[in-house]
N, C-alpha and C positions, 0 to 999 in steps of 0.2 A: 733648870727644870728637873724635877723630881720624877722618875718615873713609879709608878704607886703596881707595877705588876710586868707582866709579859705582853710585850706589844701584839697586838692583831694581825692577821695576815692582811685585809687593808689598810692597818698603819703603817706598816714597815711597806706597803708596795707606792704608795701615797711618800712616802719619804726615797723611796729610789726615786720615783719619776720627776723629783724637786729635785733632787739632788743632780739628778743626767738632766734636767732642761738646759744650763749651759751650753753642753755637750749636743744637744737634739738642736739648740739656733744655732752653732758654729756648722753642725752637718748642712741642716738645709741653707745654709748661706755658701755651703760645699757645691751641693748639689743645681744650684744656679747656672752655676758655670761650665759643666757636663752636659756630653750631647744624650738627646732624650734618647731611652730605651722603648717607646715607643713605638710597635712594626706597623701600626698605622699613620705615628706620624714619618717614620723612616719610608714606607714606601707611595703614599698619596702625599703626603707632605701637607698634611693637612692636621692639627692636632684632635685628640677625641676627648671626649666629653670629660674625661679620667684626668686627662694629663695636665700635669701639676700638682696630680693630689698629694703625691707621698711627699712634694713640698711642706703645700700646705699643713699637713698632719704636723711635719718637724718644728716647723714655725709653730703653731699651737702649743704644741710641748714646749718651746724655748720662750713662752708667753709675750708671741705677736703678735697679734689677732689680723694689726691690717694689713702684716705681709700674709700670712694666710691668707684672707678674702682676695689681696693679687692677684696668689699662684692659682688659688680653682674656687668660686666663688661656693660653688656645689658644695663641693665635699667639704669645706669646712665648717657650713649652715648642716650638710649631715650629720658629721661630728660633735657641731655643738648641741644640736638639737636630741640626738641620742644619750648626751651626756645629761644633758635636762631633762628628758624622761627619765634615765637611772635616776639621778637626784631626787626628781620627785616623785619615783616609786614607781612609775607607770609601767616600766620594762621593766623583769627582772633578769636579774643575771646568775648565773646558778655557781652559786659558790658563797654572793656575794650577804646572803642574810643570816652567815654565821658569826659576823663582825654585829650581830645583834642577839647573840646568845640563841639562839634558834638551832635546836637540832638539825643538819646536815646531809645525808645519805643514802644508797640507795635501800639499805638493810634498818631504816626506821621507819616505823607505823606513821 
């Protein structure tokens, strides 16, 4: 593949986070096995509505979808669904619509 110019800062951050998803399934398949840092589930012992998430997140990254929906069914219907609003423009994200030539800043008209 030819590159025809200077990569974008969403290409190159788009190419680290392919590049580490290996690394992000090998962590959350880590993190399985570790007792939860949870102070609500350490002292009710009861888990809360969160826990599992930063699982789930790493699965995502290491492109697992069903061990994610496992670890927290929530946060990863959050995750995906905030990801498909970026996609299809509904949230914006501030940084992200200079990877479309669009002036940037807070010092532009």
């Amino acid at each position: 593949m030819v590159l025809k110019g200077k990569l974008t800062s969403i290409e190159l951050g788009l190419a680290a986070i392919v590049l580490a998803s290996p690394f992000a399934l090998r962590f959350a398949r880590y993190l399985e096995h570790q007792p939860s840092l949870c102070p609500l589930q350490q002292f009710a012992g009861m888990a809360c509505p969160s826990c599992g998430g930063t699982r789930a997140v790493f699965y995502l990254w290491g492109a697992d979808p069903v061990q994610a929906l496992k670890s927290n069914f929530g946060v990863t219907l959050f995750v995906l669904g905030t990801m498909g609003l970026i996609a299809a423009g509904k949230l914006e994200v501030p940084g992200l619509n200079r990877a479309r030539g669009e002036a940037v800043g807070l010092g532009n008209p």
